[in-house]
C-alpha positions as CSV (number, residue, x, y, z in Angstrom):
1,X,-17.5,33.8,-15.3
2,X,-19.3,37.1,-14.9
3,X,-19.3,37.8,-18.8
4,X,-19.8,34.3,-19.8
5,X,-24.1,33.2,-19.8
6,X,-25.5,30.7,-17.4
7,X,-25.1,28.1,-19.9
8,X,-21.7,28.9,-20.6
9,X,-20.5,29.3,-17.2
10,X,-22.2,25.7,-15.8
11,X,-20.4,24.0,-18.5
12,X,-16.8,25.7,-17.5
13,X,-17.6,25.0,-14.1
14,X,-18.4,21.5,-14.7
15,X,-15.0,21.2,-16.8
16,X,-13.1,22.3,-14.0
17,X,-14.9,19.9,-11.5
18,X,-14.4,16.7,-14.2
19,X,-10.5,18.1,-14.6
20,X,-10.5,17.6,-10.6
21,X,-11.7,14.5,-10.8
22,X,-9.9,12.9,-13.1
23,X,-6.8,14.0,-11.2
24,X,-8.2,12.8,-7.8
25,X,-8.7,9.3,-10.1
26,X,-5.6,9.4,-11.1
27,X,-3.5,10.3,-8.0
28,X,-5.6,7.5,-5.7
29,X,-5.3,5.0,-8.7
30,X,-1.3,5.2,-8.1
31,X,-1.5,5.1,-4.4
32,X,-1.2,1.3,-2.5
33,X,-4.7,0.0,-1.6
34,X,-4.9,-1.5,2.1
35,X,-8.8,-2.0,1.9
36,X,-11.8,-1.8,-0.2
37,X,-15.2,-2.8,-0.6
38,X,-18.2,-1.7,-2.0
39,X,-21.6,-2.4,-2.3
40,X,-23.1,-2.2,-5.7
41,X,-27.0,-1.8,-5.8
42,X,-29.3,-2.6,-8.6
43,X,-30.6,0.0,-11.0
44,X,-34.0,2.3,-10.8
45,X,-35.3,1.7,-13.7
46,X,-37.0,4.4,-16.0
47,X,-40.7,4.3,-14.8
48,X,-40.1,2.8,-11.3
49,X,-38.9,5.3,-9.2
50,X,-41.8,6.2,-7.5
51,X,-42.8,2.2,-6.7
52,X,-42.6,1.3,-3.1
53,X,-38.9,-0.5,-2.1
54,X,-39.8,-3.5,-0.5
55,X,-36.2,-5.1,-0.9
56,X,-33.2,-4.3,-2.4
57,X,-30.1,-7.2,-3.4
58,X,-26.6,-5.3,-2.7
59,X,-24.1,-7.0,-4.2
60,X,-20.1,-7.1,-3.5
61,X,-16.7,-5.7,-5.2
62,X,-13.6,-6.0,-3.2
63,X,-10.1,-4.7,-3.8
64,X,-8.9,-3.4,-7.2
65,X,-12.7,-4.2,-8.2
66,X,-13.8,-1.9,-5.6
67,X,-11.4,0.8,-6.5
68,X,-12.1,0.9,-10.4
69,X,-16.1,0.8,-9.3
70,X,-15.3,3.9,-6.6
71,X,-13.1,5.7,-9.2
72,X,-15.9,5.5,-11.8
73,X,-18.2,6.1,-9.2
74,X,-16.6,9.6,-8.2
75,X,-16.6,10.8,-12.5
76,X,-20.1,9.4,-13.1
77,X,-22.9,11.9,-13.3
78,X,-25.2,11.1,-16.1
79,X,-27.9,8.5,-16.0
80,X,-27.3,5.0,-17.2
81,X,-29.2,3.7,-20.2
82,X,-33.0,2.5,-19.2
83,X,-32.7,3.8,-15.8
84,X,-34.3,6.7,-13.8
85,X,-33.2,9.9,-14.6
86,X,-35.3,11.1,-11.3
87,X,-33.5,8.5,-8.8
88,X,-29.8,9.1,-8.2
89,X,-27.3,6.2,-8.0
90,X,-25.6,5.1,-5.6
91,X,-22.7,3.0,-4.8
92,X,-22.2,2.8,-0.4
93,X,-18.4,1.6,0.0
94,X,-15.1,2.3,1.6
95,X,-11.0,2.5,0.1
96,X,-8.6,2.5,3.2
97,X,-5.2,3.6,2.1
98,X,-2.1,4.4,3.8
99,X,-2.3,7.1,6.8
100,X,0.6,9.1,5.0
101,X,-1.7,9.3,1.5
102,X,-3.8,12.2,3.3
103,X,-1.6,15.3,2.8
104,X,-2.0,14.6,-0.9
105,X,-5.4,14.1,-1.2
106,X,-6.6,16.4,1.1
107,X,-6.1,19.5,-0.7
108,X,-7.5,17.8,-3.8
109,X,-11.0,17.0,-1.9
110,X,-11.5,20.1,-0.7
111,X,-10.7,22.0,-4.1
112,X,-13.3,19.1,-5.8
113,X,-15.9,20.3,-2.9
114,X,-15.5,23.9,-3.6
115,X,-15.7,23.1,-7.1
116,X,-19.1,21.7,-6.5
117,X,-20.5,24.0,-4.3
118,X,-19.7,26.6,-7.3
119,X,-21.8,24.4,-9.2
120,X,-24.7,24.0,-7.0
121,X,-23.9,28.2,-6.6
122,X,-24.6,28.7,-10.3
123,X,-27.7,26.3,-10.7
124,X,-30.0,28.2,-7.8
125,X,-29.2,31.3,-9.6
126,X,-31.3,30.4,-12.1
127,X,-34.3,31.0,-10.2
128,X,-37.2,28.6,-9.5
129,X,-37.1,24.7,-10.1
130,X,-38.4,24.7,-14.3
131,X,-35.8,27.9,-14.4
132,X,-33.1,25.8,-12.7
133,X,-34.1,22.0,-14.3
134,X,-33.7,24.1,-17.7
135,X,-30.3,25.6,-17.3
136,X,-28.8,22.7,-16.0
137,X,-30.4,20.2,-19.3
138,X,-30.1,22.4,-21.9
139,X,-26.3,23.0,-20.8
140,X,-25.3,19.7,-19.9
141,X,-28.2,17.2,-21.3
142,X,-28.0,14.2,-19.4
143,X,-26.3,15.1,-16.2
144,X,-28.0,13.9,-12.7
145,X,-27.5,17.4,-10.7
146,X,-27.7,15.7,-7.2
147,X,-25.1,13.4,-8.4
148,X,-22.9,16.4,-9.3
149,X,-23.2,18.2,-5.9
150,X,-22.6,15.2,-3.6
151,X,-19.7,15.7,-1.6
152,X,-16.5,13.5,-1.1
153,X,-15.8,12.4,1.8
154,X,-11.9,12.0,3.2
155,X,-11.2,10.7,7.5
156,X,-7.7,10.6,8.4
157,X,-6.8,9.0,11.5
158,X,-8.0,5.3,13.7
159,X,-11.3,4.4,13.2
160,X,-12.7,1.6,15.6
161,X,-15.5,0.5,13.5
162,X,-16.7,1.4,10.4
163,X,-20.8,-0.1,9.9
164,X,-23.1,-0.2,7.0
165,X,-26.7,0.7,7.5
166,X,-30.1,1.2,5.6
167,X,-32.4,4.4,6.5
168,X,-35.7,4.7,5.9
169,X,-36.9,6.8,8.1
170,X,-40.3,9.0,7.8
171,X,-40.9,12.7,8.5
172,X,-44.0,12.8,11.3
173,X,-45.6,16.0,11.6
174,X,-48.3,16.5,14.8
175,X,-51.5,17.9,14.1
176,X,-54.6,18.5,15.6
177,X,-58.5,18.2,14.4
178,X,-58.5,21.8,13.5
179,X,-55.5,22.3,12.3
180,X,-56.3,19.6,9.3
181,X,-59.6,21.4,9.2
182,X,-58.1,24.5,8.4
183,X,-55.5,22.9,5.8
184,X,-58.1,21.2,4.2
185,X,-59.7,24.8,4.2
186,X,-57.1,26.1,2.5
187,X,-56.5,23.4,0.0
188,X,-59.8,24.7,-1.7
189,X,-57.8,27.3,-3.4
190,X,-54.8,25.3,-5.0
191,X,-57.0,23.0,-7.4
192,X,-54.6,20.7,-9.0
193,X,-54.0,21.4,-12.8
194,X,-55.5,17.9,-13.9
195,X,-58.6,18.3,-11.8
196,X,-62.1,19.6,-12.4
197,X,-62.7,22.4,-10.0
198,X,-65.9,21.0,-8.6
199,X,-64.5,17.7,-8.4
200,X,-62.1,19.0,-6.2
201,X,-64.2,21.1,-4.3
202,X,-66.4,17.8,-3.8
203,X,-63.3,15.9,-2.5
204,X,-62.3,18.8,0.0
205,X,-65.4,18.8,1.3
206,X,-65.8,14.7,1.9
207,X,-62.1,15.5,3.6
208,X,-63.5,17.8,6.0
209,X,-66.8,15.9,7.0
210,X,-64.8,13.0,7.6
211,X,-62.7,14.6,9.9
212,X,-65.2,16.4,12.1
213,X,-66.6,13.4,12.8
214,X,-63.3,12.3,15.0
215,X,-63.6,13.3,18.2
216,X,-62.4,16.7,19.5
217,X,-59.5,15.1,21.2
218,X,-58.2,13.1,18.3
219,X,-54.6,13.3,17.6
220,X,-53.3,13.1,13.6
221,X,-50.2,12.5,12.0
222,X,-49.0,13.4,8.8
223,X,-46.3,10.6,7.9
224,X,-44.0,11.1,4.9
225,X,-42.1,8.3,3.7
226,X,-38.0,9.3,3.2
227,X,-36.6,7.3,0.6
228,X,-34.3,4.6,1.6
229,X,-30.8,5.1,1.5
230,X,-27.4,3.9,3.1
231,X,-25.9,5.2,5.8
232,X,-22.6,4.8,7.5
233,X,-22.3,4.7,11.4
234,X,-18.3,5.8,12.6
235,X,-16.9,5.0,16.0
236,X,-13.4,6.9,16.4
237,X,-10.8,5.3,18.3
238,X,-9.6,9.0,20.4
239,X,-11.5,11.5,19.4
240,X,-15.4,13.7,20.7
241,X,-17.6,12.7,19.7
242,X,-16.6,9.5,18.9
243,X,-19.7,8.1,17.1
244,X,-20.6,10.2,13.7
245,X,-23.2,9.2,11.0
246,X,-22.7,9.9,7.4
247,X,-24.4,9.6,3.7
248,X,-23.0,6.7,1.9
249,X,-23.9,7.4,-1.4
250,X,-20.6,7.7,-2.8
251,X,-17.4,5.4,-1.5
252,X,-15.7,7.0,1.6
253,X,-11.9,7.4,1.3
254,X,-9.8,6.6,4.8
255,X,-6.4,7.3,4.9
256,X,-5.3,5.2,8.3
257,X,-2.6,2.5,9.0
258,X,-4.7,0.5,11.5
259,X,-7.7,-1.6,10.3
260,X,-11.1,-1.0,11.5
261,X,-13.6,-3.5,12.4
262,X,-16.0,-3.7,9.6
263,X,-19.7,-4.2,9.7
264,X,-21.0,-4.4,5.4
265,X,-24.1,-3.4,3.7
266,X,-26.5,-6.6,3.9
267,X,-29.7,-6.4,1.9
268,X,-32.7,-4.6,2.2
269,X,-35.1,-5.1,4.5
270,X,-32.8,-5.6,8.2
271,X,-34.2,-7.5,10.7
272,X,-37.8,-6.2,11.6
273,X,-37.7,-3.5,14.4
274,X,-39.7,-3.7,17.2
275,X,-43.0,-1.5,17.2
276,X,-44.1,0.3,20.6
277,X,-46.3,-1.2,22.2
278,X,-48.7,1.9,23.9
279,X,-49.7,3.9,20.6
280,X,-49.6,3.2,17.2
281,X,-50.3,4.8,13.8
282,X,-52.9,3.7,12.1
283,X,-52.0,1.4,8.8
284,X,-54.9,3.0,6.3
285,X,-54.4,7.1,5.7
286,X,-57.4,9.0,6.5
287,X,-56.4,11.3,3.7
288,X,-54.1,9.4,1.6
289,X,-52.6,12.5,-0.8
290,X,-51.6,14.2,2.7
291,X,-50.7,11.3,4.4
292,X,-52.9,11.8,7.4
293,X,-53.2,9.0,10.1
294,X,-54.6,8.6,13.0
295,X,-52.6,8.4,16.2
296,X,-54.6,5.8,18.4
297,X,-53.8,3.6,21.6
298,X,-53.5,0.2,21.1
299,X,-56.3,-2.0,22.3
C-alpha cells in the first residue's frame, strides 16, 4: 500500500476487511445455531446525541432473528438514515454455537481483527483529528470509524453465566483549591473561538473569586459523565480468573456445547444504586463547563 495515497489505501483496506466479513457471515450463517439473543436499542437520532439519557427501551430478537440482526450487525458501518452520525450503534447480544465450530472461525476473527487494526493503523497516520476525520470521509463518505475498529469477540469453552449490564460510570478527578485556581489561571489563554475575549476574561475571573471564597481546606471534584453503554459480565466454569467484563457493543460469538445461565439486557435505568452515606458530591457544578463540584459531608 506504500505507493497507493491515503485515500486509496483506506478504501483497499476496508475492501479487504468487508471481503472478511462477508465470509465470516457466510461461514457462521451455515453453521447450526444452539442460542441467540440480542438486544436491539433504539436509534440516536441526528441532533440528539449530546441530550442527557435518562432511559433507554431494549428490545428482543431471538434465534434466526438474532443471527440475521448479528450478521448485519458485524457488515454495518455507515450511519442509518436520520440518525447520529456522532453516536455509534450498537446492538449488545450473544450466538452460542457448537464447541467444534471454533477451529473454523477462529482464524477468520483474528484475520478480521488484524484487518481492523490496519485500518485504525492507516487513519492515525493522517495526523491530527480534522487531518484524520478528512481522510476517512472523503474516502469512504458515510462510514462510522468507531464502528469500523470495534473488535469481534470469539470464547471457546464452558461459560457458567453469561449477564447483561448498563455502564454509566463517571471519570472523578481530585482537586484542590489551588489547583482549580491555577487552571482557571491558565484557562485565560485558550479563549474559545465563539467568545469575545473580554467576556471571557470576565467569566474567568467570576470563576476564580468564587472559588477563593471556599475555604482553604475544601475538597473539588471534577466529574465527567461516560456515556452509557452495555456491558457483559463472564463467569468461566474452570478457568483464572474466572469473572471477565467486556464491551457489548457488537454480538459476542461462543462456540460451547453446554448452556450457560443467562442474565438479558433489561432497560435503562436498573434499579437505583445506593448512595454513600458519609460524603457526597454536590448536585449543582460550581463551574459547570469544567464540571467542578464540591466534595462535602453530609449533614
Amino acid at each position: 500500500m506504500a505507493t497507493f495515497t491515503p485515500q486509496a489505501a483506506l478504501r483497499q483496506q476496508m475492501s479487504e476487511l468487508e471481503s472478511l466479513l462477508a465470509e465470516l457471515a457466510s461461514r457462521i450463517a451455515r453453521l447450526p445455531l444452539l442460542e441467540a439473543q440480542v438486544y436491539p436499542l433504539p436509534p440516536v437520532l441526528q441532533g440528539q446525541e449530546h441530550d442527557p439519557i435518562s432511559e433507554i427501551e431494549v428490545g428482543l430478537l431471538e434465534g434466526e432473528a438474532a443471527r440475521a440482526a448479528a450478521l448485519a450487525a458485524y457488515q454495518h458501518h455507515g450511519a442509518r438514515p436520520g440518525c447520529s452520525t456522532k453516536s455509534t450503534q450498537r446492538l449488545p447480544g450473544w450466538l452460542r454455537l457448537p464447541a467444534e465450530a471454533a477451529p473454523l472461525l477462529v482464524p477468520l476473527i483474528e484475520e478480521i481483527n488484524r484487518s481492523k487494526l490496519a485500518f485504525k493503523a492507516l487513519v492515525q497516520q493522517a495526523g491530527g483529528r480534522d487531518e484524520k476525520f478528512e481522510l476517512v470521509h472523503n474516502a469512504l463518505p458515510g462510514v462510522i470509524t468507531l464502528q469500523i475498529y470495534r473488535q469481534l469477540t470469539l470464547l471457546a469453552g464452558d461459560l457458567h453465566s453469561l449477564g447483561f449490564t448498563w455502564a454509566d460510570k463517571q471519570t472523578i478527578s481530585r482537586l484542590s483549591r489551588e489547583q482549580v485556581i491555577a487552571m482557571l489561571e491558565r484557562s485565560r489563554r485558550y479563549v474559545p473561538a465563539l467568545s469575545h475575549p473580554q467576556q471571557w476574561q470576565q467569566m474567568v475571573d467570576k470563576e476564580i473569586y468564587d472559588i477563593r471564597r471556599l475555604s482553604a481546606d475544601s475538597e473539588l471534584r471534577i466529574r465527567r459523565p461516560v456515556k452509557t453503554h452495555p456491558m457483559i459480565n463472564l463467569l468461566w466454569r474452570d478457568r483464572e480468573p474466572r469473572k471477565q467484563q467486556i464491551k457489548a457493543s457488537l454480538p459476542l460469538l461462543l462456540c460451547a456445547d453446554a448452556s450457560p445461565a443467562i442474565k438479558p439486557l433489561g432497560h435503562y435505568p436498573p434499579k437505583l444504586r445506593q448512595p454513600r452515606r458519609d460524603r457526597k458530591i454536590g448536585e449543582r457544578p460550581l463551574i459547570e463547563r469544567l464540571h467542578l463540584y464540591l466534595y462535602e459531608p453530609l449533614d
